[in-house]
VOLO-521370 format. One line per field, with one value per residue (C-alpha): x, y, z; residue number from 1. Coordinates in steps of 0.25 Angstrom, whole numbers. Example, Ala and Ser with C-alpha at 12.3 -4.5 7.8 and 13.67 -1.06 7.14 Angstrom:
BEGIN
u	[49/55]
v	[-18/-4]
w	[31/29]
num	[1/2]
***
This chain:
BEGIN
u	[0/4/6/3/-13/-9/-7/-21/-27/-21/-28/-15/-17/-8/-4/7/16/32/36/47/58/50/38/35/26/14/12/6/-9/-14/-20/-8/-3/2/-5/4/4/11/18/21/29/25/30/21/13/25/26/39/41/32/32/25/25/18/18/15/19/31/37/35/39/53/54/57/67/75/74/80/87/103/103/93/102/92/84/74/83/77/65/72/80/68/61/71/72/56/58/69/60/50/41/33/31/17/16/4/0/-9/-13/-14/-26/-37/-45/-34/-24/-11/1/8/24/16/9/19/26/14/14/31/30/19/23/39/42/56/58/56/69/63/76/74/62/66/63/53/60/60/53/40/42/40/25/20/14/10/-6/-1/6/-7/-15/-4/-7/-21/-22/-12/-18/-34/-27/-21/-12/-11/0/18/23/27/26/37/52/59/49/32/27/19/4/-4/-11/0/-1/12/14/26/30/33/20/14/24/22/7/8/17/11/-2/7/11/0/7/10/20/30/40/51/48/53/60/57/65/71/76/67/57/46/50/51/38/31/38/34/19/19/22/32/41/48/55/47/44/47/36/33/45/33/39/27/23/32/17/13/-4/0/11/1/-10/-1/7/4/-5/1/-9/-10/4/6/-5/3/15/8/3/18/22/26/20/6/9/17/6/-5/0/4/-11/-16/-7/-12/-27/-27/-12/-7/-7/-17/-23/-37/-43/-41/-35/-22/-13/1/7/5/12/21/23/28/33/32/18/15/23/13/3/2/-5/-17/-23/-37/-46/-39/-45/-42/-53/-49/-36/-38/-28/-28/-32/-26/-22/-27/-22/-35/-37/-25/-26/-18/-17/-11/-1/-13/-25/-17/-14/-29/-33/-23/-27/-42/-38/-30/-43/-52/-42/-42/-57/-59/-51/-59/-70/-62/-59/-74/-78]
v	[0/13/20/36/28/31/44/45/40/50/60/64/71/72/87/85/77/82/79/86/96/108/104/114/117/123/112/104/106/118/110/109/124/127/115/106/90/79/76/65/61/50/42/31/29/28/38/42/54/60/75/83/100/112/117/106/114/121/108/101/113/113/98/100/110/101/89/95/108/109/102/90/88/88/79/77/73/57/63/74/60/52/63/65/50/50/60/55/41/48/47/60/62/63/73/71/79/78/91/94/100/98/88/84/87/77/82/81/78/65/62/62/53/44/43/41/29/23/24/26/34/31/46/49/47/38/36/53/51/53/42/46/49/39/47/46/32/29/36/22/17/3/6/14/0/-8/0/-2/-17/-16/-8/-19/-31/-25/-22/-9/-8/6/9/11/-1/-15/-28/-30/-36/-42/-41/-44/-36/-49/-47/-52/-61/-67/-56/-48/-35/-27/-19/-7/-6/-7/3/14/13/14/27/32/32/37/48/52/51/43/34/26/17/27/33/22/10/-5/-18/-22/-11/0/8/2/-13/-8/1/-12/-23/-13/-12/-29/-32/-44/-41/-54/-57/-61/-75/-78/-81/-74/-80/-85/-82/-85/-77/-78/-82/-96/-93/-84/-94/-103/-94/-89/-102/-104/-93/-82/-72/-72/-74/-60/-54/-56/-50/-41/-36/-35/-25/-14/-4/-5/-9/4/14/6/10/22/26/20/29/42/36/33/40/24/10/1/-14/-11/-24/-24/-8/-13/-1/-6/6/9/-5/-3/12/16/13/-3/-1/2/-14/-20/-16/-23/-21/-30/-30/-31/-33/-43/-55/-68/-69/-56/-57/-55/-50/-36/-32/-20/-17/-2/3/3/-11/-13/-15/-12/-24/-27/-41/-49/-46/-46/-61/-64/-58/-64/-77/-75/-73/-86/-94/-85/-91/-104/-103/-96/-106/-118/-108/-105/-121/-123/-111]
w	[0/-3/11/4/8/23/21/12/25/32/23/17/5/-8/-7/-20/-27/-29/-43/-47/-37/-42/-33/-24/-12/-21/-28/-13/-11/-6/7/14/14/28/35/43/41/37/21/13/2/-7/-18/-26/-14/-5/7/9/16/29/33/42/43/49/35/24/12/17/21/7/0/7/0/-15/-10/-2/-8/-20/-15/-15/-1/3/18/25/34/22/13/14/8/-2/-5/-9/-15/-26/-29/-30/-41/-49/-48/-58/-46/-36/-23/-16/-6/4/15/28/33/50/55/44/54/60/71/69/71/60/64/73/59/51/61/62/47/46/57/49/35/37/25/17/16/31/40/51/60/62/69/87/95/107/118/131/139/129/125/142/139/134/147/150/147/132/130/135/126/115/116/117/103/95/99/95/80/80/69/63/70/63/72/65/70/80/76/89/100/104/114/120/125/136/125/117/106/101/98/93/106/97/92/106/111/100/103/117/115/105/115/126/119/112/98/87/92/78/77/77/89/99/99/102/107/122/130/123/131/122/128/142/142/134/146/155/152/154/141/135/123/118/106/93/91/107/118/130/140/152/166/177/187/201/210/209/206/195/191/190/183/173/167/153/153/144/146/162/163/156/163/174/169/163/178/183/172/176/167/170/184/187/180/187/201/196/191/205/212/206/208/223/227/232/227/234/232/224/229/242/244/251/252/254/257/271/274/265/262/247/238/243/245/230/228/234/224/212/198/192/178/184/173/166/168/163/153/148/144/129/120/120/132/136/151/157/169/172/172/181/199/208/218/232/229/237/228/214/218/221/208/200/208/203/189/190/193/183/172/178/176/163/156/156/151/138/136/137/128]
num	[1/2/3/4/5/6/7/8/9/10/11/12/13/14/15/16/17/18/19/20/21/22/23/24/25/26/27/28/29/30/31/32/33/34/35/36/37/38/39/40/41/42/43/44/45/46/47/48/49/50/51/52/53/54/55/56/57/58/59/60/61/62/63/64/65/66/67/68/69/70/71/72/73/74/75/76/77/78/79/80/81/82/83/84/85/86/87/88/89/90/91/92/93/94/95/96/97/98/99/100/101/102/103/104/105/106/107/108/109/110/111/112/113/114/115/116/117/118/119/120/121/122/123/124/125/126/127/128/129/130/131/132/133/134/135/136/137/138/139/140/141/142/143/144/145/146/147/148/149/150/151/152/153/154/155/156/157/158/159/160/161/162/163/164/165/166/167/168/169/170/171/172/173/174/175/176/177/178/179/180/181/182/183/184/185/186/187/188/189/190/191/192/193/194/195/196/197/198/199/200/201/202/203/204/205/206/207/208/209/210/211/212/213/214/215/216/217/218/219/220/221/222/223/224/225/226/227/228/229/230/231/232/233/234/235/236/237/238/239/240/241/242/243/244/245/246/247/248/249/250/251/252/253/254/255/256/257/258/259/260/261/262/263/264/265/266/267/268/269/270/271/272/273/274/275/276/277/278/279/280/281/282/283/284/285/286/287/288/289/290/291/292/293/294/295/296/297/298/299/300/301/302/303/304/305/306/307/308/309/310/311/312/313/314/315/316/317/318/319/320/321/322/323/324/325/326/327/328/329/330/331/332/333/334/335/336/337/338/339/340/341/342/343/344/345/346/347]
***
């Protein structure tokens, strides 16, 4: 498929066509006089270059000069580069146009980066785009990477990330995911913005692995299984061996991620960490921060029954629990799957 159809269904429009060196800003369509927007250069179909300007017809009208003026040193020059071999090929560039503000309110430098992580241009230097910077990659919180989760396994797929090369980001149900793709997603809701490819990177001892292990996620090798290692308890030993799901439901509550912005959330609601069954406050006996040990985080609401690929986990779905009551309520859902499973082997 020619990929100039994404940018059709974007709305861009064909604003000129560059022929010859002579071609000169007047001959663009009168509609994108003084509006700001995002450019494209394309060649049979192909789109090769993306732009972006406060002043669409300045900018483009600054090309023929360089590209074929005494000096093309510039950081363009990839573009002047292919422009001239497109000419000496017989052949003429498209120039199309999306204008900001008619009905819309993008931001055109974000649009165009939207549109360079999705269609990666040969003509744009991709290597000069900045990574984000530490600080805003930490942003992605365990519930954006929940949510991340939730979104790929129901489909979504309109998104720049490919399928994962070395590692699967492992989830609850078996499914895997390319931990890239997860993480731009949950940044890209962090911050509010698109989030590409070229903005962070992946693999062990990235932030992106650390903030996905964090949030209770495996990552393993492609092609490898999930290495089991079986809870320390003996019931939950015992509940958990040879089932995958409750075994990393498990792990999954002793993840620190969600763990850590549970208390922190409870904290700020109630001003102290206390068991919400039976409203045992450890601090008194055991003053802070020891007593904030003694509670520990439950994924309340998920039940054996509804363990179903993907489910997403919300902080509201999470207890804070004194160690006594977590153990009696993982002891329930022990013999609730001991219950439900001769129900499905009869259904």
């Amino acid at each position: 498929m020619q990929n100039v159809e994404h940018l059709i269904n974007w709305n861009f429009a064909l604003v000129g066509e560059w022929r010859t060196p002579e071609w000169a800003a007047e001959d663009l369509s009168p509609g994108i006089q003084g509006k700001a927007g995002v450019f494209a250069f394309v060649v049979d179909g192909q789109v090769c270059y993306i732009g972006s300007s406060r002043r669409l017809d300045e900018a483009l009208g600054r090309y023929p000069r360089r590209a074929f003026g005494p000096s093309t040193a510039t950081p363009l020059r990839k573009v002047h580069k292919g422009v001239r071999e497109t000419f000496a090929a017989g052949r003429v560039v498209g120039i199309y146009a999306f204008t900001i503000g008619s009905g819309n309110d993008l931001d055109e430098v974000e649009f165009a980066h939207q549109l360079i992580d999705e269609l990666s241009p040969p003509w744009n230097n991709l290597r000069s785009a900045k990574r984000l910077p530490a600080s805003e990659l930490r942003k992605a919180l365990s519930h954006h990477i929940e949510g991340a989760v939730e979104k790929l396994l129901r489909g979504f797929a309109d998104h720049p990330f490919g399928e994962s090369t070395d590692y699967d980001l492992l989830t609850t149900s078996g499914r895997r995911l390319s931990p890239k793709a997860v993480f731009g997603l949950a940044l890209s809701d962090a911050l509010g913005s698109h989030v590409g490819p070229r903005h962070f990177t992946g693999g062990v001892g990235t932030i992106c692995f650390q903030l996905l292990v964090e949030a209770g996620y495996e990552i393993v090798p492609k092609g490898k299984t999930l290495d089991v290692e079986l809870p320390p308890l003996d019931d939950e030993r015992e509940w958990a061996e040879g089932n995958l799901k409750l075994l990393v439901h498990l792990r999954r509550e002793r993840a620190r991620g969600l763990a850590r912005e549970k208390k922190k959330l409870f904290k700020m609601q109630h001003g102290k960490l206390f068991c919400e069954k039976c409203g045992f406050d450890p601090a008194p006996m055991y003053g802070a921060p020891y007593g904030d040990s003694c509670i520990e985080v439950h994924h309340a609401k998920i039940a054996v029954e509804a363990m179903e690929p993907g489910h997403g986990t919300k902080l509201e779905d999470l207890q804070c629990l004194c160690a006594n009551c977590h153990r009696v309520v993982h002891r329930r859902m022990k013999d609730e799957a001991k219950t439900e499973a001769p129900r499905q082997q009869s259904s």
